[in-house]
N, C-alpha and C positions, 0 to 999 in steps of 0.2 A: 436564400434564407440564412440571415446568422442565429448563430448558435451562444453569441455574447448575450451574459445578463449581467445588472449592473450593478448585483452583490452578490458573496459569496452565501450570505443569507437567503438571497431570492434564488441562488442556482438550488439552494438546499430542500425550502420551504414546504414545497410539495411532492419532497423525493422520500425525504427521510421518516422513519416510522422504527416506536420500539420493536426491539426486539432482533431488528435483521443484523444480517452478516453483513460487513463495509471495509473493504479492503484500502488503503491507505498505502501511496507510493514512498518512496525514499529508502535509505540507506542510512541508520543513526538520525542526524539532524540534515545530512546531505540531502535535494532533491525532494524533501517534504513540502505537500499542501498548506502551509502555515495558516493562512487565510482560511481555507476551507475546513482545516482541524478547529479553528477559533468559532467558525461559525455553527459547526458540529457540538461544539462544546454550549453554544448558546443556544440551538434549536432545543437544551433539555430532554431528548429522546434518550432510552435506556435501556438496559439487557443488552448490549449490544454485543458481539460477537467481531471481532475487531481482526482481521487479516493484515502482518506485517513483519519485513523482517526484524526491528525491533519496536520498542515503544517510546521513542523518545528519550529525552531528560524531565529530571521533575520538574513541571513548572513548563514547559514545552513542548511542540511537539505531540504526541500523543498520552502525553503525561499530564496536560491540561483532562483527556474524558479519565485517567484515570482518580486526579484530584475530588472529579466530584462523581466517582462511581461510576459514571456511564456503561462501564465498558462491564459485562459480565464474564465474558471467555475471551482470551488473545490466543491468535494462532502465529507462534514469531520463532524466530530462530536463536533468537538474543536475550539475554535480560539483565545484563550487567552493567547496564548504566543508569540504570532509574531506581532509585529505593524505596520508592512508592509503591514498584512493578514487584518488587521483590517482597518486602511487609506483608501487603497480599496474598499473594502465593502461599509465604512461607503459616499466613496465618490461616488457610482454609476459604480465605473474601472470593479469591479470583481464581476461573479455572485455566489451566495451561496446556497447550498442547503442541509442544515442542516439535520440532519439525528441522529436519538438517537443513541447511538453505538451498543447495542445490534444488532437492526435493521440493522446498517449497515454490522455488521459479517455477520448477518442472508443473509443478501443481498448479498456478495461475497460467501456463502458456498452456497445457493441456485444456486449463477451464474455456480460456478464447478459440482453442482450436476444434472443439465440439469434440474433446477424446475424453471420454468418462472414466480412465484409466488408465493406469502404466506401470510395467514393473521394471524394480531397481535394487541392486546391490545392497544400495547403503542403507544401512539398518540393522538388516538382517542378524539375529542372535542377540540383540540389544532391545533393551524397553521400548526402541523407538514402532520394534515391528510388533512387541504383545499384540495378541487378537487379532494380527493380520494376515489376509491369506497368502501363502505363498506357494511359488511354483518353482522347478529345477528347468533350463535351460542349458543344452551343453554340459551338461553336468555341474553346473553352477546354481545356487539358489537366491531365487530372486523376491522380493516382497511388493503385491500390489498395494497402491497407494490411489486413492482415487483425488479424480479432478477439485479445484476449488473454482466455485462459480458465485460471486459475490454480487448482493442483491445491489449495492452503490459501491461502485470504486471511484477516489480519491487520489490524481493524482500533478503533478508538478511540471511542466516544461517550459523552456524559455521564450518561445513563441509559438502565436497559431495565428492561421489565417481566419476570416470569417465561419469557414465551412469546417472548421477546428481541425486542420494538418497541421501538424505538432514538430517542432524541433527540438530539441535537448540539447543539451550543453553539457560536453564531459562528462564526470563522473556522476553528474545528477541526473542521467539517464537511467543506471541504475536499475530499480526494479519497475519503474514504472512504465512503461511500455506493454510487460505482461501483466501487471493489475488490470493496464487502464483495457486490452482484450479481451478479458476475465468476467470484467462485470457486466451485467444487465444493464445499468447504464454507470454512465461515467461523466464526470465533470471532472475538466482541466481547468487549474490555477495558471495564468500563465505573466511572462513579464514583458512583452508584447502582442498587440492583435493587428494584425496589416491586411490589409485589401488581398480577396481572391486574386489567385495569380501570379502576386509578388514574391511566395516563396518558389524557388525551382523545384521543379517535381526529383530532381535526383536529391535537393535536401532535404527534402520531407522524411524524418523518421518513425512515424506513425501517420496513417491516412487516418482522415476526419470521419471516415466511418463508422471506427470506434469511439467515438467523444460525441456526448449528447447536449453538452451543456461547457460552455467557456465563464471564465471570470480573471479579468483582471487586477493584476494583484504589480503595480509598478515596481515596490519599494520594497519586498520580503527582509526579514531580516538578516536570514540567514546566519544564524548563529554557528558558532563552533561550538563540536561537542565537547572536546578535549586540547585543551594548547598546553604544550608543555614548553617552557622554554629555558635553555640554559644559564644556571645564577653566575650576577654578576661576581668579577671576581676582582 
């Protein structure tokens, strides 16, 4: 059975719904769903509850649901690259809830791995642990942080076969591997689809267990976030 459909709009169509949580792969503009963030943005669904380590640039990214509202709470690690992400916040629009990153992987690979919780160091004494329970181990105090299990994850890899086993490519592996775990279901963007088989099972970096839905996406743009480069002299 493939799991290929033949837009990111038709993988979407009858997943997405206001309201839910929707966890979104990538690192900045690295390894992002660009096709599936575009067609998120055109499905018009709202209130959305948006899981990520950051949110884009404006104009990209997930800085497209922020342009027209979509997104009501981001749960990210980041937010210093979008001014849009920032305006909001700072104006009362959008709610935040910052999350150190480690923590937040730990929070999507616990959601895939059925662990409803975990406790962790980091935090602990700082706004990030207000209201959280915590316990002493070894004499150490630690903060529980519960799992994230998102209703659609979103996420990016450079190929999959029919049965959606998934390879990455360097750094655009990234977080997406524990999104794409995490979610109930999951649609991969990817930039090839090859016949069951042809990939070897030792390169497989995700089994298609996890992937419910493929799309095609040849040509990403792949933007840089940031280039700096040296003035001429």
């Amino acid at each position: 059975m493939s799991k290929v459909f033949p837009s990111a709009s038709a993988a979407l169509a009858d997943v997405v719904k206001d309201g839910q949580m929707i966890a979104v792969g990538g690192f900045g503009l690295c390894g992002i769903p660009e096709a599936l963030i575009a067609a998120l943005r055109d499905s018009g669904v709202r209130n959305l509850t948006c899981i990520s380590n950051n949110a884009g640039v404006d104009g990209f990214g997930l800085g497209l649901l922020l342009a027209t509202r979509q997104i009501r709470k981001m749960i990210a690690s980041y937010v210093g690259e979008n001014k849009e992400f920032e305006r909001q916040y700072l104006a009362g629009e959008l709610e935040l809830e910052f999350t150190p990153q480690g923590t937040l992987a730990e929070k999507l690979r616990a959601g895939g791995a059925g662990i409803p919780a975990f406790f962790t160091p980091t935090g602990v004494g700082t706004i990030v642990g207000e209201g959280k329970e915590t316990r002493e181990f070894d004499g150490k105090t630690y903060l529980m942080e519960r799992a994230l299990v998102p209703d659609v994850s979103l996420v990016k890899a450079w190929m999959a076969d029919r049965a959606g086993n998934l390879v990455f490519r360097r750094t655009a592996r990234n977080f997406n591997p524990n999104v794409a775990m995490a979610g109930r279901i999951t649609i991969a963007e990817v930039e090839q689809v090859v016949a069951n088989g042809e990939i070897d099972p030792d390169a497989v970096h995700l089994p298609g267990i996890y992937i419910d839905r493929i799309v095609l996406n040849p040509t990403p743009e792949k933007r840089i976030e940031q280039r700096t480069v040296r003035a001429e002299r």
